[in-house]
C-alpha positions in Angstrom: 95.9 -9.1 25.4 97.9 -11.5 27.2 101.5 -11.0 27.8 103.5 -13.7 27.8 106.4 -14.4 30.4 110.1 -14.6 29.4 111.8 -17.6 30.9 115.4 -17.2 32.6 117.2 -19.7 31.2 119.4 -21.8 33.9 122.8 -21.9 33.9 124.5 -25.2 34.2 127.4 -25.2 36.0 130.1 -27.6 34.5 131.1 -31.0 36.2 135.1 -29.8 37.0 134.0 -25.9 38.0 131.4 -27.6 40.5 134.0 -30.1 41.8 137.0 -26.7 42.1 133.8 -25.1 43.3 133.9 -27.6 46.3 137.8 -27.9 46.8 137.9 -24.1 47.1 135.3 -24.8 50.3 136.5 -27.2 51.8 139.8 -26.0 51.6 139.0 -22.9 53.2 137.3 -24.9 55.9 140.7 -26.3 56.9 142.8 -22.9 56.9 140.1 -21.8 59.0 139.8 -24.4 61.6 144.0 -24.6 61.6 144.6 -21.2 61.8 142.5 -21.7 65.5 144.6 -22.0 68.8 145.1 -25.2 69.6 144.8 -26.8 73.3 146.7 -29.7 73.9 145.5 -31.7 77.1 146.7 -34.9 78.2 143.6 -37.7 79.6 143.4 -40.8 81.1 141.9 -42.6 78.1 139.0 -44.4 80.4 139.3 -41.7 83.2 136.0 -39.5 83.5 137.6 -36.2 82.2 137.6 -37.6 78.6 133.9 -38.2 79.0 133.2 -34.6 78.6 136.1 -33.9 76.8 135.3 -36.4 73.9 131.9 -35.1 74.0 132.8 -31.3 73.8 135.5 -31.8 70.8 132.6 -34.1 69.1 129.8 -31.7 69.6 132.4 -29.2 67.9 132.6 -26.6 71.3 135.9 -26.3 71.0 135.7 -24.7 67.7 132.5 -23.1 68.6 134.5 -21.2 71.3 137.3 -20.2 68.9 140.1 -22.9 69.3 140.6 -26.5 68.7 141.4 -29.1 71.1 144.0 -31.9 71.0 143.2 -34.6 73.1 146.4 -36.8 74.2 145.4 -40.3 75.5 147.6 -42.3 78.0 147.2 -45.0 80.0 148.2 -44.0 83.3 148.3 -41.0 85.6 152.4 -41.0 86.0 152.3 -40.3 82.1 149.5 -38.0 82.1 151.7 -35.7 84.8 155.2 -36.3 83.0 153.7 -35.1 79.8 152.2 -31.9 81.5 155.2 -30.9 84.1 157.5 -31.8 81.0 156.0 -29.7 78.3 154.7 -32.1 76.2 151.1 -30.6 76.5 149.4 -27.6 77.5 147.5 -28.8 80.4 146.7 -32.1 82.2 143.7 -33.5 85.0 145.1 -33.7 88.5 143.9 -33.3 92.0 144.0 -30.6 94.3 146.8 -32.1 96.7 148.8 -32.3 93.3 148.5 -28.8 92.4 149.5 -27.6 95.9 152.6 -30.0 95.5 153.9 -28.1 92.9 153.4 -25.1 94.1 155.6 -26.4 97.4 158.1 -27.3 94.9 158.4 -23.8 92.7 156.2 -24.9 89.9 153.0 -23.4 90.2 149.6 -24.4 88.0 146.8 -22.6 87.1 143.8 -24.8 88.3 140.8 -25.0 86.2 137.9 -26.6 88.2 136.4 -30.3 86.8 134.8 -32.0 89.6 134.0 -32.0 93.4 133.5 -35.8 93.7 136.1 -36.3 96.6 135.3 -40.5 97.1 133.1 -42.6 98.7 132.9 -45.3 101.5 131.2 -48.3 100.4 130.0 -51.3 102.3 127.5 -53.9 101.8 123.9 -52.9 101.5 123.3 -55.4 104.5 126.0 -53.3 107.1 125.2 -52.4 110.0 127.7 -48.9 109.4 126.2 -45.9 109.2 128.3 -44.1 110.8 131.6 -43.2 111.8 131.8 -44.6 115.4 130.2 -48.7 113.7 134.1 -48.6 111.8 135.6 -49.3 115.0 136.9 -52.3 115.0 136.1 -52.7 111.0 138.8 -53.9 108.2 138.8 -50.9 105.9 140.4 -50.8 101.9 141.7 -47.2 101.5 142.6 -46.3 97.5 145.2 -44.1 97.0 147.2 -44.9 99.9 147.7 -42.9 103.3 147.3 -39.6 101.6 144.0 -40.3 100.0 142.4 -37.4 100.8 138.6 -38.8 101.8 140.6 -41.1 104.1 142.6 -38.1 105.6 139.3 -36.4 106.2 137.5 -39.3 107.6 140.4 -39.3 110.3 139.8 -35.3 110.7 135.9 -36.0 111.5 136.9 -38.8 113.6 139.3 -37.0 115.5 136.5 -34.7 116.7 134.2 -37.2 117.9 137.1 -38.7 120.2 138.0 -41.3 117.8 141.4 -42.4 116.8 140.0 -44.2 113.7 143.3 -45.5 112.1 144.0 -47.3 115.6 140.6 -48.6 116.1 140.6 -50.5 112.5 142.4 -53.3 110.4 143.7 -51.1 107.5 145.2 -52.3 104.1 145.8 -49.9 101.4 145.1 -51.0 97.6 144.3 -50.3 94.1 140.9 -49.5 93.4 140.2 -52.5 91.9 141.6 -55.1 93.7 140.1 -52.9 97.0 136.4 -53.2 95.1 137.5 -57.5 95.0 138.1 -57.3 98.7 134.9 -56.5 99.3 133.3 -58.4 97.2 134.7 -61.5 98.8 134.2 -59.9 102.1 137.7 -59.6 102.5 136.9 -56.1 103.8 134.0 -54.8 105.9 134.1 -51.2 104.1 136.6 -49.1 101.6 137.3 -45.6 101.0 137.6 -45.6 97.6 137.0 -42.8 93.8 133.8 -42.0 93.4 133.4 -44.1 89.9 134.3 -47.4 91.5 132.2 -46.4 94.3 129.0 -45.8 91.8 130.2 -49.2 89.5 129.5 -50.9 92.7 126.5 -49.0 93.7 125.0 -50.1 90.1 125.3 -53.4 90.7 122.8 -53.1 93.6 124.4 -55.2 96.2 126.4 -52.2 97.7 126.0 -48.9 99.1 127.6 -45.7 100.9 128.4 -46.1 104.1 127.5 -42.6 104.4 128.2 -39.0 102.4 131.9 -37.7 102.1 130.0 -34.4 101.8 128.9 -34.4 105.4 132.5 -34.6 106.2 133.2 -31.6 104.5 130.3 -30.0 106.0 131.1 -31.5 109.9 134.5 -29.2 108.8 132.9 -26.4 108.2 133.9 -26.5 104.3 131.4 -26.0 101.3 130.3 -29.6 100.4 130.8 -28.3 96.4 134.4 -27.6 96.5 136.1 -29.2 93.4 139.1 -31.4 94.6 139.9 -32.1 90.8 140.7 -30.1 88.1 142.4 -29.1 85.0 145.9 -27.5 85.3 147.8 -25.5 83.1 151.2 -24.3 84.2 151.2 -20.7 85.5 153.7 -18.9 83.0 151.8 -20.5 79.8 148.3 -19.8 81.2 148.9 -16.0 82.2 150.4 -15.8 78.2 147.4 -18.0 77.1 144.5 -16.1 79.4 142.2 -16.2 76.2 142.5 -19.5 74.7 142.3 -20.7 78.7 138.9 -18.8 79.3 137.9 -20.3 75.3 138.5 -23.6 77.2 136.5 -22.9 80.0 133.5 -21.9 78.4 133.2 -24.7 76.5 133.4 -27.0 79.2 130.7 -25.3 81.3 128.2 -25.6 77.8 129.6 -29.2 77.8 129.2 -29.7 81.4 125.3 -28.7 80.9 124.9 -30.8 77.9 125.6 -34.2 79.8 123.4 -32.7 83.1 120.4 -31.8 81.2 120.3 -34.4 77.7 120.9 -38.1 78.8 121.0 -39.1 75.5 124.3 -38.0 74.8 126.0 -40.4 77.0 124.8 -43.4 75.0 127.8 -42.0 72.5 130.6 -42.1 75.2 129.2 -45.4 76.6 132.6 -47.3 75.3 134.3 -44.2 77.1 133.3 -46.0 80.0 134.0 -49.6 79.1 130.8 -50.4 78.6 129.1 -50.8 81.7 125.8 -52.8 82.6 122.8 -50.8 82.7 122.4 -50.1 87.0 126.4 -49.0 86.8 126.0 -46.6 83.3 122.9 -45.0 85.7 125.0 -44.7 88.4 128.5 -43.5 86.8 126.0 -41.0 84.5 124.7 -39.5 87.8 127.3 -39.5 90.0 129.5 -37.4 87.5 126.5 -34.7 86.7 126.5 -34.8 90.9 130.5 -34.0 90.8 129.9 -30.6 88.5 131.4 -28.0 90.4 129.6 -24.5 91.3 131.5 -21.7 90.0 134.3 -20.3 92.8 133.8 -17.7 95.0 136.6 -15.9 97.0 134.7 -18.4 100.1 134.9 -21.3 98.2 138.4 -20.5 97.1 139.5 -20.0 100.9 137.5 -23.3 101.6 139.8 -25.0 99.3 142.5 -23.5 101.4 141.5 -24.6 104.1 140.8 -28.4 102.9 144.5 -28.2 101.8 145.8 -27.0 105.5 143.6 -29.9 107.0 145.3 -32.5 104.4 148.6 -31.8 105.6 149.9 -29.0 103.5 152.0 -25.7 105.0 149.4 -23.4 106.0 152.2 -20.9 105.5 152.8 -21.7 101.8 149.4 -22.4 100.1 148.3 -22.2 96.3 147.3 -18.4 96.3 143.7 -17.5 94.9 145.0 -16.4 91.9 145.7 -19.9 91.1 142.3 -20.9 91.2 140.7 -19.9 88.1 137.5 -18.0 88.4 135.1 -16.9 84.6 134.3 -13.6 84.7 130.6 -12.5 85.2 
């Protein structure tokens, strides 16, 4: 005898429950991702922190670490620093020497590390400089002025080989840009200049480095991984934000490994970085993967002390370690 299967009948689910069905979803998607802590960081809108920041809030690691980030774009770093020291955001980019500025001046920042590129010396890929002692006599572009820090130590290292280095050269002092012109037109025989107009240069095949600002650090008896830029938060908000500022930094470190180990990501941050020619996207691409930063270790932490004595700041009065952030193990 054959028994004969009872068909569940399907239940149709009206047009307007479906579509309350949905609101109901979405909406709770929205109370969920605003009732998240929010991070509020001010970038440079083409500087090379809001490559892996635009990257981190698009692959959603911000909310995959429990809190949402605001990005701020501006245009300039005086503006990026007014809105941090002024409360407009929660944290900002900034060099080392900055930091240790405002902790001289009663305002101290938590530093969150970002990168160890400290610069680069470029000269044509004909020179005949390879090494400190062939810039006697050169005309060097420094960027950043007198207290660029790769020129400072290029003076340090020349200092011990019996050099005076900034009365053996023609020096000017420049913009980036207008430095990267000079020596195009040949204007200049070498320039100390940020490592990303060093690699746009490099790209373009017609220029190289000199030699590494990483052997300076090691000729100083420094860790050649310190990172001389980072992300700073001031002290009183981080020590009352410790959570959403750890949040923060784990994202950036599965970020951080993203753009090192999948180089098709960057192809989505391309405009990020106006858009350069294939040999310079190669060379920006690498060099910032180079500048990642090895987590900090009390030796690296007094290493970065030490850079800042040998840059000019109080040895008496440094940023303490506790001001150098550190993720637990």
């Amino acid at each position: 005898m054959t028994q004969q299967r009872t068909k569940t009948p399907l239940i149709t689910v009206p047009g307007p429950v479906r579509a309350v069905f949905a609101a109901c979803l979405l909406l709770s998607g929205v109370a969920q991702a605003q009732s998240l802590p929010v991070l509020s960081l001010s970038v440079l809108q083409f500087g090379t922190a809001h490559w892996e920041l635009d990257h981190l809030r698009h692959r959603g690691l911000d909310r995959a670490h429990g809190y949402r980030l605001d990005l701020r774009p501006v245009a300039n770093l005086p503006a990026s620093r007014l809105a941090v020291t002024s409360g407009t955001v929660d944290g900002a980019v900034a060099d080392l020497l900055w930091a240790q500025s405002r902790y001289a001046a009663g305002s101290p920042f938590l530093y969150v590390p970002f990168s160890s590129r400290i610069g680069d010396i470029v000269v044509a890929k004909e020179s005949g400089i390879e090494t400190i002692a062939d810039l006697r006599g050169c005309r060097i572009g420094v960027a950043g002025g007198p207290d660029s820090k790769g020129w400072i130590l290029l003076n340090r290292v020349a200092s011990r080989q019996g050099l005076a280095l900034k009365d053996s050269v023609e020096l000017q002092f420049g913009a980036p840009p207008l430095l990267s012109q000079a020596l195009k037109r040949g204007q200049v025989d070498a320039i100390v200049t940020y490592w990303h107009f060093a690699a746009r240069l490099k790209g373009q095949g017609e220029w190289r480095s000199a030699f590494a600002m990483e052997d300076l650090l090691s000729e100083l008896g420094l860790d050649t991984n310190l990172p001389v830029l980072g992300y700073v938060f001031p002290e009183g908000w981080a020590q009352s934000h410790q959570d959403l500022i750890d949040r923060f930094a784990g994202s950036l470190r599965q970020a951080k490994q993203e753009l090192a180990e999948e180089p098709g990501h960057w192809q989505r941050i391309r405009a990020l970085m106006r858009n350069p020619a294939p040999g310079e996207f190669e060379a920006l691409r690498e060099g910032f993967v180079a500048g990642t930063p090895a987590p900090l270790t009390a030796q690296r932490i007094s290493d970065l002390q030490r850079l800042l004595e040998l840059t000019g700041a109080d040895p008496d009065h440094l940023m303490p370690a506790a001001l150098f952030y550190r993720e637990a193990p």
